[in-house]
Residue frames as qw, qx, qy, qz and C-alpha x, y, z in Angstrom:
[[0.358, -0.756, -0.548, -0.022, -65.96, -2.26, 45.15],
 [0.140, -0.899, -0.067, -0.410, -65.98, 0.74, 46.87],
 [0.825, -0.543, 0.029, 0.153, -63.99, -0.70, 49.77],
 [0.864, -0.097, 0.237, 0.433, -60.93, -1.05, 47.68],
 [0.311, 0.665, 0.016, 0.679, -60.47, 3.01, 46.68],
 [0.343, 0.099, -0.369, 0.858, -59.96, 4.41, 50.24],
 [0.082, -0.532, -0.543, 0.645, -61.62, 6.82, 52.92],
 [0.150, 0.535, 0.338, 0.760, -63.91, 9.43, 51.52],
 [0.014, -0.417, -0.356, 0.836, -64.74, 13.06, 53.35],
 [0.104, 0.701, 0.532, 0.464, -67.85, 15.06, 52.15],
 [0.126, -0.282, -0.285, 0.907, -67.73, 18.89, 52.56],
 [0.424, 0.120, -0.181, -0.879, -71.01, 20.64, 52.24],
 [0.150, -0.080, -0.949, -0.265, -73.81, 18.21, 52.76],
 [0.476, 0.423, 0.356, -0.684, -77.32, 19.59, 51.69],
 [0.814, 0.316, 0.234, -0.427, -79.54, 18.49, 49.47],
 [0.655, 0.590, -0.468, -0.058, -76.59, 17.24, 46.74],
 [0.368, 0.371, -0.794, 0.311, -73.98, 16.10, 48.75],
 [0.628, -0.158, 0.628, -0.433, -75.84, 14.55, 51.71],
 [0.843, 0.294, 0.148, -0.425, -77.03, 12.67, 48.79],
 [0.497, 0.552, -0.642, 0.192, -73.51, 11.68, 47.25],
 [0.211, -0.351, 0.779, -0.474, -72.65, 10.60, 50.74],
 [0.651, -0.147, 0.676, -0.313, -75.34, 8.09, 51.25],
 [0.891, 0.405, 0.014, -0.203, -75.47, 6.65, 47.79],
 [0.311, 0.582, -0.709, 0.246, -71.34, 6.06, 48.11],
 [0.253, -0.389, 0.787, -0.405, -71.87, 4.61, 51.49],
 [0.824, 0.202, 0.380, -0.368, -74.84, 2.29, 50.47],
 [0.876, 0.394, -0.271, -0.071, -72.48, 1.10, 47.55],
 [0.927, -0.104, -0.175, 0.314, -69.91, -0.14, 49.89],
 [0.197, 0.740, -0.237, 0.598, -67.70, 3.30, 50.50],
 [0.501, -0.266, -0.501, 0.654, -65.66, 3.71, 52.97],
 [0.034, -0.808, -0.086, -0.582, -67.68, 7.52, 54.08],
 [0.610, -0.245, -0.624, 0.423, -65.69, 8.20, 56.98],
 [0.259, -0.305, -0.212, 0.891, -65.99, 12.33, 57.36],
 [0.097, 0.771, 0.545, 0.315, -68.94, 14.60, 56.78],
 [0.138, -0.402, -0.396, 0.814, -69.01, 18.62, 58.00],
 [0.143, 0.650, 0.535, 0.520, -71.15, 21.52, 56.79],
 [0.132, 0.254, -0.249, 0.925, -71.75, 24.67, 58.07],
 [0.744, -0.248, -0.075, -0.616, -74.92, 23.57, 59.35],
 [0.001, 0.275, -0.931, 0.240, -73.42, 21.57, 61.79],
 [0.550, -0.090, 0.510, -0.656, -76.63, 19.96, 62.51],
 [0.644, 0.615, -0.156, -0.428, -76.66, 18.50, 59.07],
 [0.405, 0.516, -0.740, 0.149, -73.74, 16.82, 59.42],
 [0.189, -0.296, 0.807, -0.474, -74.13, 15.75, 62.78],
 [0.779, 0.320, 0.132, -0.523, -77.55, 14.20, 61.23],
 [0.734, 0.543, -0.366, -0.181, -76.21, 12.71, 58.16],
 [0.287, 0.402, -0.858, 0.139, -72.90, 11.36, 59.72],
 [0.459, -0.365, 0.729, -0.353, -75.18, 9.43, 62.33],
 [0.881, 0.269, 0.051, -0.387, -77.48, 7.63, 59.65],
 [0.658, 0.614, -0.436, -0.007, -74.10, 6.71, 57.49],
 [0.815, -0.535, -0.010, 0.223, -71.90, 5.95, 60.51],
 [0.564, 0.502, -0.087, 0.650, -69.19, 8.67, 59.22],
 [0.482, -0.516, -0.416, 0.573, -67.81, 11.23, 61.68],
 [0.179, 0.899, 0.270, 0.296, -68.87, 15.03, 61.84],
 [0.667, -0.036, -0.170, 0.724, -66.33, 17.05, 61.92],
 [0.297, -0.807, -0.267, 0.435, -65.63, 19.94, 63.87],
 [0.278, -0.665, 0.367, 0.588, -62.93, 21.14, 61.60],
 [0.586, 0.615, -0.484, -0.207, -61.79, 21.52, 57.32],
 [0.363, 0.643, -0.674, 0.009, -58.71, 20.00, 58.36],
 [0.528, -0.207, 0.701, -0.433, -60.21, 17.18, 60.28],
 [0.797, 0.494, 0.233, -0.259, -62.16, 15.95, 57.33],
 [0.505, 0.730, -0.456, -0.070, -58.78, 16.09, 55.49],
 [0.161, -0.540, 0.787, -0.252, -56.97, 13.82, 58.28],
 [0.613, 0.025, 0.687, -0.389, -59.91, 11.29, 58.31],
 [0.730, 0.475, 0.472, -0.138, -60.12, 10.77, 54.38],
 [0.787, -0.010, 0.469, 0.400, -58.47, 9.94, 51.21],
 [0.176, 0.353, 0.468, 0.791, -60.72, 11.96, 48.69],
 [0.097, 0.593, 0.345, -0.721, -62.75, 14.85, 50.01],
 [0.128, 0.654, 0.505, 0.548, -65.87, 15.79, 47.46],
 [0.013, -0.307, -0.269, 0.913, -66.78, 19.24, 48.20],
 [0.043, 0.741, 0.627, 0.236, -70.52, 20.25, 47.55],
 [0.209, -0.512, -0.306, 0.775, -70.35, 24.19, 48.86],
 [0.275, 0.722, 0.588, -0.239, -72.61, 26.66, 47.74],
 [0.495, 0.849, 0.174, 0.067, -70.59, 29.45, 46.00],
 [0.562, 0.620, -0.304, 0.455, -67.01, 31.12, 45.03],
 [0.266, -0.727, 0.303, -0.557, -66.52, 32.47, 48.38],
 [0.929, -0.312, 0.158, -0.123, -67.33, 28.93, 50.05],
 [0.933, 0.323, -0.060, 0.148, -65.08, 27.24, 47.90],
 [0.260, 0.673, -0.386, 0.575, -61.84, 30.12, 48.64],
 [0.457, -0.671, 0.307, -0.496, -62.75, 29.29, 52.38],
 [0.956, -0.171, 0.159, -0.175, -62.82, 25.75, 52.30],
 [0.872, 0.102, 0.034, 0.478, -59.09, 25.99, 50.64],
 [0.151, -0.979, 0.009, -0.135, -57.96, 28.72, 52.56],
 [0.560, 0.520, -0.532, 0.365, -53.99, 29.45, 52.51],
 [0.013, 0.366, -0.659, 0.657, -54.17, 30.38, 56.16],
 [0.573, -0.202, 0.300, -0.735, -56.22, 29.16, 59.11],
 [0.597, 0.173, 0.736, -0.269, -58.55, 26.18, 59.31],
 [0.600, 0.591, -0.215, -0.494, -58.53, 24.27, 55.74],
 [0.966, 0.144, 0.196, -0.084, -58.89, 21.33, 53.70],
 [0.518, 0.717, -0.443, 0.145, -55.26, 22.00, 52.50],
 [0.374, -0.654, 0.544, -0.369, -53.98, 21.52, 56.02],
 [0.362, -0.302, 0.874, 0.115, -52.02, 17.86, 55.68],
 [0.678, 0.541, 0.066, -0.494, -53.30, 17.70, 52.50],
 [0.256, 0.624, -0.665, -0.322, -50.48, 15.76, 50.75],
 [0.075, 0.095, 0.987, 0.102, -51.04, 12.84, 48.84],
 [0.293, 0.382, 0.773, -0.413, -54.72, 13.35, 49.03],
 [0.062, 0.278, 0.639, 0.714, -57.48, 13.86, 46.26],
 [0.192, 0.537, 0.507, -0.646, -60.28, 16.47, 46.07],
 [0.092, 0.392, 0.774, 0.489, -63.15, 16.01, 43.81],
 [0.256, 0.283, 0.002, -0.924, -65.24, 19.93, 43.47],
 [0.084, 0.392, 0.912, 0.093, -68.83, 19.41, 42.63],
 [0.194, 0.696, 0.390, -0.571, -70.25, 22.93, 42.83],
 [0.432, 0.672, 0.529, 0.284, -71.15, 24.93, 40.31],
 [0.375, -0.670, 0.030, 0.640, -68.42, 27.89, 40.31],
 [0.256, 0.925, -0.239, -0.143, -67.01, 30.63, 38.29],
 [0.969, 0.230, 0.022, 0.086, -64.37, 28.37, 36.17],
 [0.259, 0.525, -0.579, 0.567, -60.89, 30.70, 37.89],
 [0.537, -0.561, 0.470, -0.420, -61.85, 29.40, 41.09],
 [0.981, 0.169, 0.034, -0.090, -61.41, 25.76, 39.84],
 [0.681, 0.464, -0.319, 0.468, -57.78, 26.92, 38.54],
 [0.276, -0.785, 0.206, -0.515, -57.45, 28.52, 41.44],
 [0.870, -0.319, 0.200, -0.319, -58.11, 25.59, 43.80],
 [0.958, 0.158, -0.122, 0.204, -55.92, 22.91, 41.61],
 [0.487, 0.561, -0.271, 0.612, -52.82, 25.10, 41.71],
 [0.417, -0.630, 0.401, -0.518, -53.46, 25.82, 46.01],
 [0.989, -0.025, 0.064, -0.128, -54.27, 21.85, 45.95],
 [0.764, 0.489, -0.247, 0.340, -51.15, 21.14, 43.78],
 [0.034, 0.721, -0.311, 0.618, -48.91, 23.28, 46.17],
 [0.774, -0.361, 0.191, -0.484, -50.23, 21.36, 49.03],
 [0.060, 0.241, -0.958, -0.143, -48.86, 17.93, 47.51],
 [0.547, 0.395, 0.581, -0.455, -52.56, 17.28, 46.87],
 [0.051, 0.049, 0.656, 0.751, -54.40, 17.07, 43.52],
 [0.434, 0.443, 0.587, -0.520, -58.29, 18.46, 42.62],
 [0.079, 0.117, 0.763, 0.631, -60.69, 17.98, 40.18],
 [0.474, 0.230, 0.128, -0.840, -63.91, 19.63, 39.40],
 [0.015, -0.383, -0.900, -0.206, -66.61, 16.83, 38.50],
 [0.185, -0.030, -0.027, -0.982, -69.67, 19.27, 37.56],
 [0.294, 0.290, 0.853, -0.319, -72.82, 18.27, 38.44],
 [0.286, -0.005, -0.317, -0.904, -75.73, 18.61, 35.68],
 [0.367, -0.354, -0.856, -0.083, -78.35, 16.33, 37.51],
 [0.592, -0.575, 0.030, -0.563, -81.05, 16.73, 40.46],
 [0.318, -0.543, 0.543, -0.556, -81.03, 15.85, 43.48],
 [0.944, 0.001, 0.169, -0.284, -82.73, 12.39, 43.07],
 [0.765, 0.550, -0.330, 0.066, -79.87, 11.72, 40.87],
 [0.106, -0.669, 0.592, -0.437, -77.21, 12.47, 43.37],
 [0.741, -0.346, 0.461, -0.344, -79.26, 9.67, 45.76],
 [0.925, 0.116, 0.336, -0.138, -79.10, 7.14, 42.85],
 [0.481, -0.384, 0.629, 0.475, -75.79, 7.42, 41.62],
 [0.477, 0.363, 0.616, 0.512, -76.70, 8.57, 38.04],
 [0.068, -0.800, 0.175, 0.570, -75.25, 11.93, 38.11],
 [0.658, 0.656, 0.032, 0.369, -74.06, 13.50, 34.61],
 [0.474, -0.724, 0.112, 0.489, -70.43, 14.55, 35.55],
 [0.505, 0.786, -0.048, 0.354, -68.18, 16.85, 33.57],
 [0.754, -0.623, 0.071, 0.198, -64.69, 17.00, 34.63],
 [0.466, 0.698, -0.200, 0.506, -61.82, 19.04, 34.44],
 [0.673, -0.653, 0.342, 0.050, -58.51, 18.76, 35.78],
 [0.011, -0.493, 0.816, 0.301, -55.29, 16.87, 34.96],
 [0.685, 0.067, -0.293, -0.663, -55.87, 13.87, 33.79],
 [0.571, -0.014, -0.812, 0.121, -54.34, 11.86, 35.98],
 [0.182, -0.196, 0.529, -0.805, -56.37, 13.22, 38.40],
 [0.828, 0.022, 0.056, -0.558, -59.71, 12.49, 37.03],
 [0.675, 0.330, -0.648, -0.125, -58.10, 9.09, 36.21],
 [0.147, 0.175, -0.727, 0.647, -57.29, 8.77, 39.63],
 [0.412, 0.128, 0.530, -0.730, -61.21, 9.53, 40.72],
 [0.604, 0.151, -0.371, -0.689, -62.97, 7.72, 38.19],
 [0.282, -0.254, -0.919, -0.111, -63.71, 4.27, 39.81],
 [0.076, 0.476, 0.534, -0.694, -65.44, 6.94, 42.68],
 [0.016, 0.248, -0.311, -0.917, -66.71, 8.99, 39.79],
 [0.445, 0.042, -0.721, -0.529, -68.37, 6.51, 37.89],
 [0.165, -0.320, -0.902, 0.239, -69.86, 4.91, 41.14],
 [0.204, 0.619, 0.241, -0.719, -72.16, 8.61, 41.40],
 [0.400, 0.501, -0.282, -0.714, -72.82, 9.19, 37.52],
 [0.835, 0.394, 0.369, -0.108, -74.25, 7.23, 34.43],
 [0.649, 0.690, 0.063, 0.313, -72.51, 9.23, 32.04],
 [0.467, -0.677, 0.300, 0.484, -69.00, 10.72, 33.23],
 [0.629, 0.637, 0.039, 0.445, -67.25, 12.80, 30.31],
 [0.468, -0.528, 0.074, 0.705, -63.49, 14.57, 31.26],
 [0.470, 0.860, 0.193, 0.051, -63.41, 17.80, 29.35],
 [0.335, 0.785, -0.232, 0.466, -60.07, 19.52, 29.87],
 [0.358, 0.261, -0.462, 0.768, -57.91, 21.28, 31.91],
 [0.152, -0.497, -0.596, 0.612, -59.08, 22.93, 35.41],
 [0.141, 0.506, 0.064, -0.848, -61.66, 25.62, 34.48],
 [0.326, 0.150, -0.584, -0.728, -63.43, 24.16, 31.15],
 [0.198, -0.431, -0.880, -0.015, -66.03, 21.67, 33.07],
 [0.129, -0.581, -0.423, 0.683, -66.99, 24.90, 34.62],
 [0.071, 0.471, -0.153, -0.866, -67.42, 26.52, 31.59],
 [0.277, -0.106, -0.738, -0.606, -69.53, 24.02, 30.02],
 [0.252, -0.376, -0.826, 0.338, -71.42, 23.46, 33.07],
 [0.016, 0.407, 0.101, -0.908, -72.29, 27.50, 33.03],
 [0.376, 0.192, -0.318, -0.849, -73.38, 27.30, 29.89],
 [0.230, -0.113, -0.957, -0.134, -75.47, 24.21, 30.23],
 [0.220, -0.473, -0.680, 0.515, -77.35, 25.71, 32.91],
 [0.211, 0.408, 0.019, -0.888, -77.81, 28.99, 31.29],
 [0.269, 0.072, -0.772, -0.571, -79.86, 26.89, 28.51],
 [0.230, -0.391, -0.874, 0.176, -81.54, 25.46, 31.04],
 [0.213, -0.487, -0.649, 0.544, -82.63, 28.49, 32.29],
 [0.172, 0.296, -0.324, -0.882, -83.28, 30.09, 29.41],
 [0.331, -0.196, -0.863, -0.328, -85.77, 26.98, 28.40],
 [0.194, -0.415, -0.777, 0.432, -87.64, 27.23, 31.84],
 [0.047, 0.353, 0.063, -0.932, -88.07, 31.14, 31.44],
 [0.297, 0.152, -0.519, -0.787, -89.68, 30.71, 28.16],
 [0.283, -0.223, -0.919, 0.157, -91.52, 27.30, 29.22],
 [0.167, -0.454, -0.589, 0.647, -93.15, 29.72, 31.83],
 [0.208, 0.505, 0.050, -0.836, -94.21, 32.35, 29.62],
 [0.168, 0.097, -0.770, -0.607, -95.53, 29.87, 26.98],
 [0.298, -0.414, -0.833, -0.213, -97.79, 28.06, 28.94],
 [0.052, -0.445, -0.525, 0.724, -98.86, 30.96, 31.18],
 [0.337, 0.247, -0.222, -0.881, -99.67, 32.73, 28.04],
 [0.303, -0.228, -0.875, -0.301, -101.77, 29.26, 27.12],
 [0.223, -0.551, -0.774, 0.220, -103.63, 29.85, 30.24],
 [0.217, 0.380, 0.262, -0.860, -104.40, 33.51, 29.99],
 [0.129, 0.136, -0.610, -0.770, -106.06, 32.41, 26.50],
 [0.850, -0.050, 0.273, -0.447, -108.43, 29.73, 27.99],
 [0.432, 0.546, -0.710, -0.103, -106.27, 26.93, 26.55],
 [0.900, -0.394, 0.035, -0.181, -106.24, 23.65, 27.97],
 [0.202, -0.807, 0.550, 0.064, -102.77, 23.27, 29.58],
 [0.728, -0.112, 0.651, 0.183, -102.42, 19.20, 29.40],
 [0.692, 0.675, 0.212, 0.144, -103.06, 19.77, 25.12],
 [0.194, 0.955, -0.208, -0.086, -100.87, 22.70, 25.17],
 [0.524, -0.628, 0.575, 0.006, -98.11, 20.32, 26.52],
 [0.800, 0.191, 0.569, -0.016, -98.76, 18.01, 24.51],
 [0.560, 0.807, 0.107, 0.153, -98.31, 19.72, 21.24],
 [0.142, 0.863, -0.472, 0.110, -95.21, 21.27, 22.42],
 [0.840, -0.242, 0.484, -0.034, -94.00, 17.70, 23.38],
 [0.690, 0.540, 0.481, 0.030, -94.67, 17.23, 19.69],
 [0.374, 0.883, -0.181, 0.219, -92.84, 20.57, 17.74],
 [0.468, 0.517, -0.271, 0.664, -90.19, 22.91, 18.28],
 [0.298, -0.715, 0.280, -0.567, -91.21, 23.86, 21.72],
 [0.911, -0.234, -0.294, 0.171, -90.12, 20.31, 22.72],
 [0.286, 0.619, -0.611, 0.401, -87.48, 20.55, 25.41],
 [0.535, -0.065, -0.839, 0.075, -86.32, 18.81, 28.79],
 [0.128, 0.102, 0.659, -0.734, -87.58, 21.14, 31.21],
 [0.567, -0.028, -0.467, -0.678, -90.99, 20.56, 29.26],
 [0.756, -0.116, -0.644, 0.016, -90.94, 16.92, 30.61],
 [0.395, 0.099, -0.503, 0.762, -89.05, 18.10, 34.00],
 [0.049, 0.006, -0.041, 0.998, -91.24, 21.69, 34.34],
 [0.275, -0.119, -0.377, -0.876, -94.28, 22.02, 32.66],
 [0.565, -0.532, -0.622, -0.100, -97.05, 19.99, 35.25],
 [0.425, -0.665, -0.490, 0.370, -95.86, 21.54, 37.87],
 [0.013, -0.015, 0.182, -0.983, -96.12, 24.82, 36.94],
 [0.449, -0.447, -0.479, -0.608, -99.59, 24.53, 36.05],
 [0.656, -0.562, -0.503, -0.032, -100.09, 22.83, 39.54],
 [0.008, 0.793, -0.277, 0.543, -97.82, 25.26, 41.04],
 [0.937, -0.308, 0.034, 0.158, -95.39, 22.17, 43.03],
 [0.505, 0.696, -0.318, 0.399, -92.33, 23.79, 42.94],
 [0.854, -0.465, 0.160, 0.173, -90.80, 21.48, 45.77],
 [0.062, 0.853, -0.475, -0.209, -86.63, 22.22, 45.00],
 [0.863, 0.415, 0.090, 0.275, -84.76, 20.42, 42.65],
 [0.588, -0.068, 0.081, 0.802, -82.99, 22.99, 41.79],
 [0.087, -0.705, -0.483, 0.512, -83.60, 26.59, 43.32],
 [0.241, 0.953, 0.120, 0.139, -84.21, 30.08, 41.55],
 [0.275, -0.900, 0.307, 0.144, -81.12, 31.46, 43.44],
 [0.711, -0.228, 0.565, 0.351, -78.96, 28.83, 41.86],
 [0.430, 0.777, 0.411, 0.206, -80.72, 29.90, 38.32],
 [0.253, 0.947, -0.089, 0.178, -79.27, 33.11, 38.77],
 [0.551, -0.606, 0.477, 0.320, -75.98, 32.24, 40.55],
 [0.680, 0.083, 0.620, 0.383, -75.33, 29.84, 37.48],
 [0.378, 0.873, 0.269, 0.150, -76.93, 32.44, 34.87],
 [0.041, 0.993, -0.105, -0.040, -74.56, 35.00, 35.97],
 [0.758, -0.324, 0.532, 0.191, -71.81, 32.84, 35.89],
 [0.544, 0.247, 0.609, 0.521, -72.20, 32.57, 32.03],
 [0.049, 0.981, 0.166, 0.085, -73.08, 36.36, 31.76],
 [0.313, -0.801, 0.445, 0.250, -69.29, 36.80, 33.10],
 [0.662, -0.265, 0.558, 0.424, -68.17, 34.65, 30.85],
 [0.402, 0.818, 0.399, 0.107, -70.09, 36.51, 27.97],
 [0.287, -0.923, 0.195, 0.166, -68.13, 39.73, 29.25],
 [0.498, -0.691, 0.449, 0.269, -65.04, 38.54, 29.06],
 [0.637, 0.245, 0.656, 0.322, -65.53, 37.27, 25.75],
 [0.032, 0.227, -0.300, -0.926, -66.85, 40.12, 24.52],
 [0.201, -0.361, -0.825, -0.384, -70.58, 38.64, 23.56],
 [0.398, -0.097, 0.039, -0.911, -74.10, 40.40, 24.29],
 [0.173, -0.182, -0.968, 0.016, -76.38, 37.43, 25.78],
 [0.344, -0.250, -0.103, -0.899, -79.77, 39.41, 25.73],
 [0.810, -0.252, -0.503, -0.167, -81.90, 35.64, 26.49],
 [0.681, -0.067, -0.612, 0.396, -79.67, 35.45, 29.30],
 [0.154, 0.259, -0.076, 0.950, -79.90, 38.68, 30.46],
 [0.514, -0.315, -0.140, -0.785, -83.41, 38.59, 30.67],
 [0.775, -0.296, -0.467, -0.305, -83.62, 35.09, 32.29],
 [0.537, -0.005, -0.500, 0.679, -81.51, 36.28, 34.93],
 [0.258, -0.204, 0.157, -0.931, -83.70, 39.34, 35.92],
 [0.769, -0.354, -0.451, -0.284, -87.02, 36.61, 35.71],
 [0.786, -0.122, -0.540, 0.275, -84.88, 34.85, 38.57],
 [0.164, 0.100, -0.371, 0.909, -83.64, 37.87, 40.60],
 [0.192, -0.341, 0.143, -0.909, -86.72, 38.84, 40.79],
 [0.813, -0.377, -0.424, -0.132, -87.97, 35.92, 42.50],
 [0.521, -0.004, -0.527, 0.671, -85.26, 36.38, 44.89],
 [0.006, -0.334, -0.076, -0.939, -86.60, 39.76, 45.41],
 [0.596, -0.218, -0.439, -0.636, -89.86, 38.31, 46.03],
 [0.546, -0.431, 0.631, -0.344, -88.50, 36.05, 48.89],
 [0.904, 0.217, 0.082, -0.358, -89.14, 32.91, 46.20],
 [0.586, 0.512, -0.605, -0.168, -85.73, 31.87, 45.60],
 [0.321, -0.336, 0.879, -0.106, -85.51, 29.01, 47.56],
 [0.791, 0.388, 0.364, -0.302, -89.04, 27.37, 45.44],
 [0.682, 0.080, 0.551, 0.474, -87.58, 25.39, 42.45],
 [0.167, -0.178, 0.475, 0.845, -86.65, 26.84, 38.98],
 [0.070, 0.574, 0.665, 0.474, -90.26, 26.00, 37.84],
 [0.168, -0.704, -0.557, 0.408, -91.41, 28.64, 40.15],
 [0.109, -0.138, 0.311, 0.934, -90.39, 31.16, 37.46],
 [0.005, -0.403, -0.849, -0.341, -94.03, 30.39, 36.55],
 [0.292, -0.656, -0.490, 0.494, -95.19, 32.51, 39.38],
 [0.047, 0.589, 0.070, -0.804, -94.44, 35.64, 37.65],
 [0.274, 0.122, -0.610, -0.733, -96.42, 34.71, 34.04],
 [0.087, -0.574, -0.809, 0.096, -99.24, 32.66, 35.31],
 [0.222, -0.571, -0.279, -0.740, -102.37, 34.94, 34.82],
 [0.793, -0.476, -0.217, -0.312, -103.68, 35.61, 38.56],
 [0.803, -0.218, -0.366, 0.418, -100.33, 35.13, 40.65],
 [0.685, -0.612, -0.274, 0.286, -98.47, 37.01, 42.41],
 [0.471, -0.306, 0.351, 0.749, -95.56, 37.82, 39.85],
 [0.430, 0.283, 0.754, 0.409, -97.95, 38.33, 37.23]]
């Protein structure tokens, strides 16, 4: 049981990691530290769970064993293991820290080797699920690190995910996780401009679905996506701005390869320009918004 792996801290707890946090603590975790930059969030979350909100990084490090970090982008992530100042490094030895965002895959190496220095150890467990998942412990994780780290987090691991694959070293769950996500968001894009073009045609949307259920235009944001664009419910899952955080993510790694990703290219402008638009916080389906005949984007 959960009891019998130690104190856990959550950093960063919106919509993902509030959710880690109470599905750990409802299986028997010790959750003993929550913070967020939205202190209110914390100070919320930590009363429901009975964990303490912390005022400080290095408070959340003093009060817990493993510290997950949920934090929103590269920058968070350099702050939250900052060399100097206020930081989860600060009496950090001995402890374990399990990374959950969705980063640029040198901040990952980055992190282990500040961690490592510390007399700490981290691991990146990527996150390819929603937000429901998170609540119900049946996250897909991807995880890179040593391996006696992830060995080290895998009865916590496996208590959040169904499926829990270790890929590598630090910096290669991030780099399938990039490109997972750019696929994803290269399926939605198209998704959006299939059945928007069904409805300028006069089509009937529930058939159209159907059939592509049925071919080659099967896919999972079909099942995921494709009702609620039509009904235009694009309550967040998972936001437009992430779409293009994550998109561009695997657009640098294109680069750096040397590789021309045109699909990506393009489903990264779709997204920007919802941002533009004021729309990225509305889920990924809300790409719909700018191919629907009669909207807004369109």
């Amino acid at each position: 049981m959960g009891n019998d792996f130690g104190s856990v801290g959550v950093v960063g707890v919106g919509r993902m990691g509030a959710n880690i946090a109470r599905h750990l603590h409802d299986e028997g975790y010790s959750v003993t530290a929550v913070t967020d930059v939205n202190a209110a969030a914390a100070q919320e979350l930590a009363a429901e769970i009975g964990a303490q909100a912390c005022d400080s990084l290095a408070q959340v490090t003093s009060l817990a064993d493993t510290i997950i970090t949920v934090v929103t982008d590269d920058a968070a992530m350099y702050a939250v293991f900052a060399e100097e100042g206020d930081s989860l490094l600060q009496g950090a030895n001995g402890k374990l820290f399990v990374n959950c965002a969705t980063l640029t895959p040198q901040v990952h190496v980055d992190v282990e080797q500040r961690a490592a220095a510390a007399g700490a150890q981290s691991l990146e467990a990527c996150m390819a699920s929603s937000i429901t998942q998170a609540r119900d412990g049946t996250l897909y994780l991807m995880c890179g690190g040593s391996e006696d780290a992830f060995n080290r987090a895998r009865p916590l691991l496996e208590t959040m995910s169904i499926s829990l694959r270790y890929i590598g070293p630090a910096g290669t769950a991030a780099q399938v996780k990039a490109l997972v996500n750019m696929v994803m968001n290269i399926n939605t894009a198209g998704l959006a401009e299939g059945l928007g073009l069904g409805e300028a045609l006069g089509l009937d949307s529930a058939l159209l679905r159907e059939v592509f259920a049925q071919t080659g235009a099967n896919s999972r944001v079909l099942e995921t996506d494709g009702e609620d664009m039509e009904a235009r419910d694009h309550e967040c899952y998972f936001s437009a701005a992430h779409a293009s955080k994550d998109s561009g993510i695997a657009l640098d790694l294109a680069d750096g390869a040397g590789l021309a990703l045109p699909l990506a290219q393009a489903t990264k402008a779709q997204y920007d320009k919802m941002i533009d638009m004021g729309l990225g916080e509305l889920d990924k389906s809300g790409v719909a918004e700018l191919t629907y005949p009669g909207r807004g984007g369109a």
